[in-house]
N, C-alpha and C positions, 0 to 999 in steps of 0.2 A: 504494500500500500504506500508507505515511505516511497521509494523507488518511482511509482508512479507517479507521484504529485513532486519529485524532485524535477523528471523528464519533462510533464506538462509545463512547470515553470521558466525553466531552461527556453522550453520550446516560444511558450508566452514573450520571455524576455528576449530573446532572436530575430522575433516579429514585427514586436514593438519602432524598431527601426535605431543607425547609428547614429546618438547625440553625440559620439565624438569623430564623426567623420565619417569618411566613408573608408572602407578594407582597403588593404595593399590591391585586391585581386579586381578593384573596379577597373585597374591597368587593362589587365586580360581577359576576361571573363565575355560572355557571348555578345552580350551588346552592353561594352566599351564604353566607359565614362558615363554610364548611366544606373542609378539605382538601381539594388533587386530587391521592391518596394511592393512584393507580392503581384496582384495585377494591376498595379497601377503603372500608366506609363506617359512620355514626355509628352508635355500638351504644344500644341501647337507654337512654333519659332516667331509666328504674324501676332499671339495673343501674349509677349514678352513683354513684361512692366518692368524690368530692369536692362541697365546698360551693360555691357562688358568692355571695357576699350581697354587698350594697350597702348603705352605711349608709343612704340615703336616696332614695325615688323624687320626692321633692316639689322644686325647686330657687327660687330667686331668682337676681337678677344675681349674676353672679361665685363663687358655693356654690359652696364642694369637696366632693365623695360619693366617699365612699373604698369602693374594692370591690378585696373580699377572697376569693383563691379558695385553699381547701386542702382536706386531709384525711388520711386515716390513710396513703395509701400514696404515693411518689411520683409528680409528673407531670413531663413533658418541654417542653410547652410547652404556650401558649393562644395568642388571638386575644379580642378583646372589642372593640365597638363599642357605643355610647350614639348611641341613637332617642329620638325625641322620641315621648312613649305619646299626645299629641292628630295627630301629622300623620306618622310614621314615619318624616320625615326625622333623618339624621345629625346631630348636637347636641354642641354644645362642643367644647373639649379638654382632652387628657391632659396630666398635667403628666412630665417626664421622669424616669425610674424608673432604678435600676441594670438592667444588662441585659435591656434595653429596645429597643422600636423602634415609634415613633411614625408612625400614617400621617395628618397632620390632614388629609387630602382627603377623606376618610370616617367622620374621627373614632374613629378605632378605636388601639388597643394592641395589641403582642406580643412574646413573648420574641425574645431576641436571644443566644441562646446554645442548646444540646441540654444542659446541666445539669440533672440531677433537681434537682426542687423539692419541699419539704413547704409549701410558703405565698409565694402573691406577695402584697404588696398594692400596689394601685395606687391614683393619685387623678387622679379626673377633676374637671376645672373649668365649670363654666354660664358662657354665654355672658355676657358686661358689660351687654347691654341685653333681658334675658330672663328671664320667668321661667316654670315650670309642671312639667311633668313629665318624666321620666326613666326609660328601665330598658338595660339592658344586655345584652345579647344577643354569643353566640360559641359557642367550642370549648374544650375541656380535651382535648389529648391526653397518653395515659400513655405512648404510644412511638408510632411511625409506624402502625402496624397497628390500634392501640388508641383510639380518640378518641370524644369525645361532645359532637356539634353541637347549633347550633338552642336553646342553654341561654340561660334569661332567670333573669338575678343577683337572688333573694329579695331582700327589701327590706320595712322597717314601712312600713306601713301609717296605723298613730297617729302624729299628731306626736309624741306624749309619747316615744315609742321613738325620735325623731330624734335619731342623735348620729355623729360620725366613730368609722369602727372602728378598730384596729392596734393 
């Protein structure tokens, strides 16, 4: 009887969803940078109340590009991972944030707390012997139920627009 009400718990508490982030295995898992938030899945990219931008897609050795996600109403967490835009692999790293949680296996960022937020900003670092391109790909969720996968963080285009946001 024990045994079974320990399983159900475990099970309950599994379900319930990650207040501290999301797994190492959101890197790889079947559909990539996106919750496994039971059947709930990413709502439409046209019906997004938040921004994701990037100061910069262009990098050199060691460039910081600070990406900045907000907007008018609170969200609960994200996920964000930096692709290289010539080869699609995983590229640089994050530098560490207040409630935060860093995965440098895949390069990616995430909350570390269920906190509403009105604005993270993070900064990601280029690699030391590297230079080219950048963009930023993940998830903004507004609560367990509510999320919006598959987001690639805007970013100039012109150099002249390059500069760190915050």
């Amino acid at each position: 009887m024990i045994s079974k009400l320990l399983v159900a718990l475990v099970l309950c508490w599994g379900v319930q969803s990650f207040p501290d982030g999301a797994p190492i295995d959101t890197c790889v898992k079947e559909r990539q940078n996106q919750p496994n938030h039971g059947q709930h899945r990413t709502q439409p990219i046209s019906s997004l109340p938040y921004r994701v931008v990037a100061s910069s897609m262009l990098f050199g050795p060691n460039t910081p590009i600070t990406v900045t996600i907000e907007g008018a109403e609170t969200f609960k967490g994200f996920f964000l991972q930096a692709r290289s835009i010539d080869t699609d692999q995983w590229i640089g790293t994050w530098e560490n944030a207040p409630n935060t949680t860093i995965h440098p296996e895949c390069s990616s960022i995430t909350h570390a707390d269920p906190k509403e937020k009105l604005r993270a900003v993070l900064l990601w670092r280029a690699p030391p012997d590297a230079q080219g391109r950048v963009y930023f790909t993940g998830t903004v969720l507004k609560n367990y139920s509510t999320f919006w996968s598959n987001l690639i963080a805007e970013a100039p285009q012109d150099a002249a627009q390059l500069q760190i946001l915050g």
